[in-house]
PAMARFI-452863 format. One record per atom (N, C-alpha, C): x, y, z. Coordinates in steps of 0.05 Angstrom, whole numbers, plus 5000, padded with zeros to 4 digits. Atoms other than C-alpha are relative to their C-alpha. Layout:
<recs>
XYZ...
</recs>
This chain:
<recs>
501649765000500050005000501750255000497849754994505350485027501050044966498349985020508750314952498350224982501449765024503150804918500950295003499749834997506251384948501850124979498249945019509351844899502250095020498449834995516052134911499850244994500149684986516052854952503550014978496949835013522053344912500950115034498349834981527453494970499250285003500649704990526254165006502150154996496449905012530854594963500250185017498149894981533055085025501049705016498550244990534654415059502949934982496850155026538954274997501450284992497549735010542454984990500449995031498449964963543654935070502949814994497150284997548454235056501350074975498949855028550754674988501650135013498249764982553355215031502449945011498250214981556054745081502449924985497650125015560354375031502150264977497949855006563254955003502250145017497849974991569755125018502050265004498849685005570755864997499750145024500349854980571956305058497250264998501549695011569156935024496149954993502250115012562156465013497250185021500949814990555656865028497449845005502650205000548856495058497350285002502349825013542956915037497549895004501650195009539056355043497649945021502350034975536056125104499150245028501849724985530856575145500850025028499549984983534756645204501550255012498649725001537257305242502650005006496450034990545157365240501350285005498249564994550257985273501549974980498549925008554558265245502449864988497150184995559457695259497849644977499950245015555057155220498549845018501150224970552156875296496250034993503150014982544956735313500149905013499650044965545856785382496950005014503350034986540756605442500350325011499949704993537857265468501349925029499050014970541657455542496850045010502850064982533357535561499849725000500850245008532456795537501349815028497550154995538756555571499150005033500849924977536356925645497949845013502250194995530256585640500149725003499550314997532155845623501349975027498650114975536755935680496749895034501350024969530556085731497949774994501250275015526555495684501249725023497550284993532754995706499749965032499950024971531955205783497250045009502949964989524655425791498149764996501550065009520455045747499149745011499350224975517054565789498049674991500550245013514754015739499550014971500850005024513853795672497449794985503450224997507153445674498450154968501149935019503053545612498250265006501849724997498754245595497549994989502650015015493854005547500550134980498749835032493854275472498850235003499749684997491854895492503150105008497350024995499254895518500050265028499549834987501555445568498250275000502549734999495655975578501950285008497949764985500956425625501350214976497749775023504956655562498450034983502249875023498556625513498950305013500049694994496057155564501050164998497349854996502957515578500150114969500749795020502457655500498250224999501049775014496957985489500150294992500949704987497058675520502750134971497849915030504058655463499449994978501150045020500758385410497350154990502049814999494058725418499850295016500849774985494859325455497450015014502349914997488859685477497449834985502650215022484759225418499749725016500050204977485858655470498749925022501549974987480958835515496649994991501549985004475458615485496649875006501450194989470558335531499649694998500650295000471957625532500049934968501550095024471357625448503249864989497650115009478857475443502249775025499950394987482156745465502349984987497550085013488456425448501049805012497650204993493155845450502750004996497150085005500055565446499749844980498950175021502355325384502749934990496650055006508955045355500450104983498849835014511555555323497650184986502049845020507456115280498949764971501150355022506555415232497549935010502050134983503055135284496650195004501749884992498655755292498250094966500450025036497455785207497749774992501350225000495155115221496850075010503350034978489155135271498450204976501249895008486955755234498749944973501850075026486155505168498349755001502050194988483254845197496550085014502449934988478555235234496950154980501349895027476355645165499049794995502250235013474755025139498249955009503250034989470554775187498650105000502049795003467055405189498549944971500349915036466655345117500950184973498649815030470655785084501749814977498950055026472555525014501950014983498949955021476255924980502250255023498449734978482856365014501550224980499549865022484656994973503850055022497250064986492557034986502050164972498849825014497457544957502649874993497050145008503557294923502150054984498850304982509057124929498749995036500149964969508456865006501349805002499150214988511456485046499249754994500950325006510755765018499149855023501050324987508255275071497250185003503849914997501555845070499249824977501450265017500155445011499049734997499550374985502154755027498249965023500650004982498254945089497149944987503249945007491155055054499649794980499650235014493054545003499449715004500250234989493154045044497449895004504049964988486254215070498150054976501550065018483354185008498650264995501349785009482154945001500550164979499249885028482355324942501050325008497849734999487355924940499450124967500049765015485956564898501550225010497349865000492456874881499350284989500849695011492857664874502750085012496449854999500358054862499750185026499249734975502758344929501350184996498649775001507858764898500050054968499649885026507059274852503450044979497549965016511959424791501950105015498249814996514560014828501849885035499550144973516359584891498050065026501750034979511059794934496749815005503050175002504059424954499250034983501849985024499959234899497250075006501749884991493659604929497949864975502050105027490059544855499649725010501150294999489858804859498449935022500950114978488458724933496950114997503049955003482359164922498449864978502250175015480358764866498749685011500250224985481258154900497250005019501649994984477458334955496850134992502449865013471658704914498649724992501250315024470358014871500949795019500550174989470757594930496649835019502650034995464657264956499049945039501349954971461057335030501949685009499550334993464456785069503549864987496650095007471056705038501750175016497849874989478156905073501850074987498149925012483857295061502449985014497550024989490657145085501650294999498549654993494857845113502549845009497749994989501857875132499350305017500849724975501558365198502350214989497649815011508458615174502849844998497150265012515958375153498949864979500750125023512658105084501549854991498450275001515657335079499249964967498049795008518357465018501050154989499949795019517858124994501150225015498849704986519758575049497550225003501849725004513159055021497749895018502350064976508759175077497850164988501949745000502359645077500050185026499449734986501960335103498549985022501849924980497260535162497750054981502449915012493160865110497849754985500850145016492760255071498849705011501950204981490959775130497350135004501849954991485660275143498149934975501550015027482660215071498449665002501250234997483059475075498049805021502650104990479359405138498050075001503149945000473459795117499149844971501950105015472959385048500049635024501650314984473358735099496949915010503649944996467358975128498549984987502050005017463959155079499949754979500350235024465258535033499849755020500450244980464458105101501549674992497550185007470957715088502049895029497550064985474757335136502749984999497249984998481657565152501049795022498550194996486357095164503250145004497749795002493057495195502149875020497050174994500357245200501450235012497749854988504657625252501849825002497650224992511157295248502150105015497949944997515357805258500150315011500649784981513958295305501750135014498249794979518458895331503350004979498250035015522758765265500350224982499949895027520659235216499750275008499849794985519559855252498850095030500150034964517859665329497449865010502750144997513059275364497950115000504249895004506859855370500550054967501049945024508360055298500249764983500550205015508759315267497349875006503050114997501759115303497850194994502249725013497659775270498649804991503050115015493659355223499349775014501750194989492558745264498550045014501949794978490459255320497450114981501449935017486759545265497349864990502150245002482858885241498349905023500950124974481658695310497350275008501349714988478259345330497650024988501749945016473759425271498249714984501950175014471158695238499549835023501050094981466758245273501449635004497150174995471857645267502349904985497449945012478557485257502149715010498650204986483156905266503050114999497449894996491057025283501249845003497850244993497756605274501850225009497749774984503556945323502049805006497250064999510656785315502050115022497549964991516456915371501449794994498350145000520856475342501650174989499149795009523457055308501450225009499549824986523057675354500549845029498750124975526157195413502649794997497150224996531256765376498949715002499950314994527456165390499549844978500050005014527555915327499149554999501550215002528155105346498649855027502050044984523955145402497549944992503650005010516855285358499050125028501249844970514255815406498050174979502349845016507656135371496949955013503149984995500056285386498450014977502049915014494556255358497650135019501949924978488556715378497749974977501149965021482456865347497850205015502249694993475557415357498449884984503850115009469757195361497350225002502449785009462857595342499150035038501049994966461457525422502049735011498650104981464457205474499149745001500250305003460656525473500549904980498949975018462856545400503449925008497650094994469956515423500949805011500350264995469056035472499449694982501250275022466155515417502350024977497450065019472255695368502049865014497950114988477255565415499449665003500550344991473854875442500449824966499650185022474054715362503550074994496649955005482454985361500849765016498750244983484054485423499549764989501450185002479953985389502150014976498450055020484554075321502749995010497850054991490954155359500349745013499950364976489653445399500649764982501250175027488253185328503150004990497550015012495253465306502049975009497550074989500153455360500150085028500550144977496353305417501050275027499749794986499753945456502850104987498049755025505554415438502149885027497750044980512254355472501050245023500249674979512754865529502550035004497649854992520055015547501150284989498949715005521355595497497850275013502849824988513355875519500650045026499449944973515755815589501450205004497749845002521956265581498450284994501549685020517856785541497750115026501449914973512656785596500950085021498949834980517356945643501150254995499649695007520257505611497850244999502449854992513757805607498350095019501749954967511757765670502750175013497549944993518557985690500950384991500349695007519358835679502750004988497449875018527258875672500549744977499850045023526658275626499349984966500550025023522658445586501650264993498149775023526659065576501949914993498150125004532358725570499849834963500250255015529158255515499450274977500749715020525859035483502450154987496549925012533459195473500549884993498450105018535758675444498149944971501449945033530158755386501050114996499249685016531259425383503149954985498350005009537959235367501749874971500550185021536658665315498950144983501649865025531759165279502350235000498149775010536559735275501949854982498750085011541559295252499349914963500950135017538058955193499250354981500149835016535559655176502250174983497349865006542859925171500349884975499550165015543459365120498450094971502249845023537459625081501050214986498049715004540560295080502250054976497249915013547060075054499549884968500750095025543759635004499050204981501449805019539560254976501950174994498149875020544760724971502049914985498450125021548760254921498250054979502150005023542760384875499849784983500450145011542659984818503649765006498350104999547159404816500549754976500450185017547359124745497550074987502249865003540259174722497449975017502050034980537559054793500450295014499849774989535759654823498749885029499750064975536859574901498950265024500649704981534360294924497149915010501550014984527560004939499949925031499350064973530059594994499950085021501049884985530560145038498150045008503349864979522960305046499549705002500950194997522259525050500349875036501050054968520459225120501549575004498950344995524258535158502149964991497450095005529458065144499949984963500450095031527457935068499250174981499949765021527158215004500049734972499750135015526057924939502050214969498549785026530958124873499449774979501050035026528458034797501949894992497950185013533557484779499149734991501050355014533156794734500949805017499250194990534556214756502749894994496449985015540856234715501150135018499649814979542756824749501149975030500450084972541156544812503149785003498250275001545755934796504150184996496849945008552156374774500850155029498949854972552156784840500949745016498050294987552856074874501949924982497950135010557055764825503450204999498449845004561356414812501250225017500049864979561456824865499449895039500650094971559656344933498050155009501949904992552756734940497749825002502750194985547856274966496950105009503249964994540256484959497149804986502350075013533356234941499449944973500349955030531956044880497150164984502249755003525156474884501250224985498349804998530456984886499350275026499449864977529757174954501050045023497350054986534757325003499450135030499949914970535657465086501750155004497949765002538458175083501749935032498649974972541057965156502149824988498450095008545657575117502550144998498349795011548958145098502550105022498149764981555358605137500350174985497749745010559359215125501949804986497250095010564558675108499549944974499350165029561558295047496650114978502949805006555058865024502250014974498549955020560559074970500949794983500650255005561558404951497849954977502750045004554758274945499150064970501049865030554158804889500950004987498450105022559158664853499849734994500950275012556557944839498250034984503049995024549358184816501050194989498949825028553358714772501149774984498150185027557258134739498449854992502050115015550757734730497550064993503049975015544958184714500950244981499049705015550458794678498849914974
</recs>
């Protein structure tokens, strides 16, 4: 029986990670995988992370199961960060622990279904496993360009999208850090989109992955604050695996907003009920850590500085990228107004192939790359590769 299975294609970042690896060139550049690196090339644990495991190792006074709702302490401990002031909404908003922002991708589109949603309108490119995610589940995806010609949001499309969608279908959002385009939307342009939500009575479907990256944690949660505030419901996948470093922990929430409060209640009992189904409960040690920092005043400042320091950095990067302007016949000046670790550049697959083969530049074959990849040391580099293969 098992023999009817077709053969799955290797996970090509899996296979440019052991590419990288086996090369031998000092000067070699990884672009590739979505992870945040200094200056020096590290992805280090945060010193908040590190404070905490310690009081984990000596406090923590069992590891008895939680149930697939997983750790409530740190689902609470988010909110008031994640939702601000929109957080308070009489009992209409609920949440769990999930393994990773995956995990929280999951329940929600599981939960669409059940509801009934059909059909998920989804801007693209995105992050691949949103696809694979809805795919799975047997839902139909309606693709609409997230980024315009000129490098910013493709507004036109999204409003068409959402105009010629039908009562009852969802739309998948990136909160901000656009996985992988970098192009976020404005304030103005979250506001736009949650009054056609309303009015076209569309369920949003909204991915925070990457919160406190792109220009700080109150100004990267505007539009989710935004959606939350104004439509009558909303489901939510939330990533710190990102803005904490915990990367192979799987530390993520899911929440969701319900039209009333016994509404919420009855989503959630159907979230625990799909999480039991999929992995039975979530692994608590990185959720523990995080919960303590939250509860904790100097760590969470402690943990608020060392964003701050990861987003400044990454932006510097942006910076230096844009003022090289063009580089060949990629023009790199949008970069700057672009948001997060990622960025996509207008290259073939040829292209793609000579920067690794010819230069030791190691990216996507999308053609999109983890500007945290980047330094002062090898930015010049950089551009003198895509000058020698897009001049």
């Amino acid at each position: 029986m098992l023999d009817r299975l077709d053969q799955q294609p290797p996970d090509a970042l899996l296979a440019l990670i052991k590419l990288y690896d086996a090369d031998p060139r000092p000067t070699k550049i990884d672009l590739g995988v979505g992870v945040y690196r200094t200056s020096d090339g590290a992805t280090p644990v945060f010193g908040a992370i590190k404070a905490a495991e310690k009081r984990l190792v000596s406090d923590q006074p069992s590891k008895a199961y939680l149930g697939p709702e997983g750790d409530m302490g740190f689902v609470q401990a988010l909110i008031p960060h994640v939702f601000g002031e929109a957080g308070d909404m009489g009992g209409r908003i609920d949440g769990m622990q999930t393994p990773g922002g995956t995990g929280g991708v999951r329940i929600a589109a599981g939960l669409a279904k059940k509801a009934g949603v059909a059909k998920v309108l989804m801007g693209t490119p995105s992050w691949p496993n949103h696809a694979q995610i809805f795919a799975d589940l047997a839902m139909e995806i309606e693709g609409f360009d997230h980024r315009a010609a000129d490098g910013t949001a493709n507004m036109d499309a999204l409003r068409t999208a959402l105009k010629n969608a039908g009562k009852g279908d969802a739309v998948l959002l990136h909160g901000c850090c656009h996985n992988p385009t970098g192009v976020d939307y404005t304030p103005a342009q979250w506001d736009e989109i949650v009054d056609l939500l309303v009015e076209r009575e569309i369920l949003p479907i909204v991915d925070l992955a990457y919160q406190g990256l792109g220009d700080g944690m109150e100004e990267d949660a505007y539009g989710l604050r935004k959606v939350v505030a104004n439509v009558p419901e909303a489901l939510i996948a939330y990533s710190c695996d990102k803005n904490f470093g915990l990367y192979r922990d799987r530390v993520g929430a899911f929440y969701a907003l319900g039209k009333t409060a016994d509404d919420t209640v009855r989503i959630m009992s159907n979230g625990c009920s799909l999480a039991r189904a999929n992995w039975s409960m979530p692994p608590d040690h990185g959720a523990a850590a995080v919960g303590l920092i939250l509860n904790d005043e100097a760590l969470t400042k402690q943990w608020l500085d060392e964003l701050d320091s990861m987003r400044a950095r990454i932006g510097e990067v942006r910076s230096q990228l844009a003022a090289a302007g063009k580089a060949g016949s990629v023009d790199l000046t949008p970069l700057g107004e672009q948001k997060g670790m990622f960025a996509m550049l207008p290259l073939s697959k040829e292209q793609i192939g000579a920067l690794r083969t010819d230069h030791g530049v190691y990216m996507a074959g999308s053609g999109r790359i983890n500007v945290a990849g980047l330094t002062s040391g090898n930015i010049g580099d950089f551009v003198k590769a895509l000058e020698s293969v897009s001049g």
